[in-house]
C-alpha positions in Angstrom: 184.2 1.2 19.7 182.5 0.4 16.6 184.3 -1.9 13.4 183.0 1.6 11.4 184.7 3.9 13.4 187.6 2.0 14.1 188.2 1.8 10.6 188.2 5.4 10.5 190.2 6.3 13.3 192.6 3.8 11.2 192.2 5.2 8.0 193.3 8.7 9.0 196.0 7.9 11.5 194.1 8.6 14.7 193.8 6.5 18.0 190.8 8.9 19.8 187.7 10.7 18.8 189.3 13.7 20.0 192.1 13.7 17.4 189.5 12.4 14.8 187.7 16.1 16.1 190.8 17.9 15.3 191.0 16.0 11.8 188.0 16.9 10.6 188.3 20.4 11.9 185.7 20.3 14.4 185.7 22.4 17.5 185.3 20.6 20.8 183.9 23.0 24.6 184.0 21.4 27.8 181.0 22.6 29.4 179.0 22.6 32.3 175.9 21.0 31.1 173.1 19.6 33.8 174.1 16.1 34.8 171.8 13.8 32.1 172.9 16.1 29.2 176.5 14.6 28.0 177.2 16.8 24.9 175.6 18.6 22.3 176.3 19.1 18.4 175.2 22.0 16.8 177.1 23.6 14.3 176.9 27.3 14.1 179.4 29.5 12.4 182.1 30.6 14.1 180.8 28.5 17.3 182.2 25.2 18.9 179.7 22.3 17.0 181.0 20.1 19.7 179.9 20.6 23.6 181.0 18.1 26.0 179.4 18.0 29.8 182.9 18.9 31.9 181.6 17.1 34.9 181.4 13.5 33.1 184.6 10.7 33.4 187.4 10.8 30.4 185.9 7.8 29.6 182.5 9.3 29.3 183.6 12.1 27.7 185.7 10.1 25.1 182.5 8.3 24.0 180.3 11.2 24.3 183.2 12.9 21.5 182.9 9.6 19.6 178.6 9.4 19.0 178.5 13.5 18.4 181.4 13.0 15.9 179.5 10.7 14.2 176.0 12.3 14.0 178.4 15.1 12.4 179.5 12.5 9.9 175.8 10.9 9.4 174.0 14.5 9.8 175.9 17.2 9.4 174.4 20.6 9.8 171.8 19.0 11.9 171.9 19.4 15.8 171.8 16.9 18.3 171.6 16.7 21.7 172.7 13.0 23.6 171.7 13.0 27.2 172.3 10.2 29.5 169.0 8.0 28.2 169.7 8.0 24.8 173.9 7.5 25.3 172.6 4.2 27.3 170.3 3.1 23.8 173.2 3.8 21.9 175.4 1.6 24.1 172.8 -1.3 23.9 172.8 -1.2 20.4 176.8 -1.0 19.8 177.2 -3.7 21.7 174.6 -5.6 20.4 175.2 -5.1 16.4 178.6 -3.2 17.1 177.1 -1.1 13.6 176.9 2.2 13.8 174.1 2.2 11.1 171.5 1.0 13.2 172.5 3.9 15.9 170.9 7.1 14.7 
């Protein structure tokens, strides 16, 4: 996890993306996406902005929750879909600069 995020996760009393979710109102799905999608953000009205692949590890699906709660943060109103190439990029550069700037 990012310094950025952690901070946040901090600041508003939170110790998983899922919780942060729930803070910031956002509703999260569980569903059954093909295996390279990992989750999708679109915000629609009266819709779930957040779309998790069911099939992926907690683990997986706890990171997956962290990036798409972010681009929500960075982008809002803008959808985004993060399939298993670009969730390996966005690994590589986390670790790397461990900023989330540089990410999107």
């Amino acid at each position: 996890m990012s310094k950025e995020i952690n901070k946040l996760f901090t600041t508003c009393h939170v110790e998983c993306p899922f919780e942060f979710a729930t803070k910031l109102n956002l509703k999260i799905n569980f569903v059954d996406f093909p295996a390279p999608i990992y989750g999708y953000y679109k915000p629609i009205l009266y819709a779930e902005p957040v779309l998790i692949n069911k099939n992926l590890s907690s683990k997986l699906q706890e990171k997956t929750c962290e990036y798409l709660v972010l681009r929500h943060l960075l982008y809002h109103g803008v959808e985004f879909c993060l399939d298993e190439e670009t969730f390996e990029r966005l690994e590589t550069v986390t670790e790397r600069d461990n900023e989330f700037s540089t990410l999107f």
